[in-house]
C-alpha positions as CSV (number, residue, x, y, z in Angstrom):
1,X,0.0,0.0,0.0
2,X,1.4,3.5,-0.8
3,X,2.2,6.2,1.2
4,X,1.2,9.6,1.1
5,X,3.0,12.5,2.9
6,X,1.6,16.2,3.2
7,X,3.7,19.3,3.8
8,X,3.3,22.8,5.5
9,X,-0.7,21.8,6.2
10,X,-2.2,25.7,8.2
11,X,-2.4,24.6,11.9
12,X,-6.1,25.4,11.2
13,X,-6.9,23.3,8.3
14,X,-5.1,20.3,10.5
15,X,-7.3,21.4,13.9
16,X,-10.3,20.9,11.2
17,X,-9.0,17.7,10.0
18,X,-8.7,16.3,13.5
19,X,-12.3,17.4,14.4
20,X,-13.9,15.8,11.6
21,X,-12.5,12.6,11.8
22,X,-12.6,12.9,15.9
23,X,-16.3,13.0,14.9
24,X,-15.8,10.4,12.3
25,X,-14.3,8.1,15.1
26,X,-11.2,7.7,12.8
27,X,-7.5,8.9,12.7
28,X,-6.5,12.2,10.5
29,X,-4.9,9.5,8.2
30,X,-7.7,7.2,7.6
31,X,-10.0,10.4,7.3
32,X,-8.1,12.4,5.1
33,X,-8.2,9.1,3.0
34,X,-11.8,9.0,3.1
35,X,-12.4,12.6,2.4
36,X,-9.6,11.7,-1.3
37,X,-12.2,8.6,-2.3
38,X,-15.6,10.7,-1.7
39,X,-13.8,13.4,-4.0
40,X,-13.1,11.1,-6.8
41,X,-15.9,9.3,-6.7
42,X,-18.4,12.6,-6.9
43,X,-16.2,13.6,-9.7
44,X,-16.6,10.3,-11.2
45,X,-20.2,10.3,-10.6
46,X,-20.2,14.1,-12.0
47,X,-18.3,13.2,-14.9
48,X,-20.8,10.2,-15.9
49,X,-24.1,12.1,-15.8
50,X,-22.3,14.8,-18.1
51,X,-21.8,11.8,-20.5
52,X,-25.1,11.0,-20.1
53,X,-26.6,14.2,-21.0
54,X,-24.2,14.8,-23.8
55,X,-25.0,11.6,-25.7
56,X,-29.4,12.4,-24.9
57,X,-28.4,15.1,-27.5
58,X,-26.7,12.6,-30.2
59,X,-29.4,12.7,-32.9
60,X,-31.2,15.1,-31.8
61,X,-30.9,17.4,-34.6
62,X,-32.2,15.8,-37.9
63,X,-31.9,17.5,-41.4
64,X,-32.3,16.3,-45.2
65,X,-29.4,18.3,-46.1
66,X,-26.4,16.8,-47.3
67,X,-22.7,17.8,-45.9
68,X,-21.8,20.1,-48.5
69,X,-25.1,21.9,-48.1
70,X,-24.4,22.6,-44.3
71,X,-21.2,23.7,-45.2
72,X,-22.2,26.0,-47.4
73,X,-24.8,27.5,-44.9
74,X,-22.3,27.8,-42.4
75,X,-20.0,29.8,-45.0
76,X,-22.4,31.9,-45.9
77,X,-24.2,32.9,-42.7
78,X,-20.4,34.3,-42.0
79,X,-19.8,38.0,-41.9
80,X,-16.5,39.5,-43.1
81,X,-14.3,40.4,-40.3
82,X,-11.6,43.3,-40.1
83,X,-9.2,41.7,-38.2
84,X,-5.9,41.7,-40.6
85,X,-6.9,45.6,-41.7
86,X,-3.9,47.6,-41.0
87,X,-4.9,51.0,-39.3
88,X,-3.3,54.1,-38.0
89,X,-5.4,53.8,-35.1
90,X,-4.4,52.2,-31.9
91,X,-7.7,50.4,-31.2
92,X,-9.8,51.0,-34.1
């Protein structure tokens, strides 16, 4: 099993630690532990129902067109931009 060693921890964040898992009934070590895997797994669990809701959209859009149609659309609904313009103005 691998270690894990933590440096320069505030005095108060390790008084908070020690309370919790006081609480907890279990060392700073084992809570600290306990606190990492809750973490991971809400991120895990956060991480899923984002998938979820991103693949609900998949298909959702339906059109006749054909690829190059789209693509002309898209090119078209463009508007010219002066960006590459050379001016004497600082912020024109």
């Amino acid at each position: 099993m691998a270690n894990l060693q933590v440096r320069d921890i505030d005095n108060r964040l390790y008084e908070s630690l020690k309370r919790r898992a006081e609480l907890e009934h279990r060392s700073v070590s084992q809570e600290v532990v306990m606190m990492i895997e809750n973490h991971l797994k809400r991120d895990n669990l956060e991480s899923e129902l984002q998938t979820r809701e991103f693949l609900k959209l998949t298909n959702s859009w339906h059109d006749n067109k054909d690829a190059k149609d789209i693509i002309s659309d898209i090119r078209s609904s463009r508007s010219r931009n002066n960006r590459s313009r050379t001016t004497d103005e600082l912020f024109d």
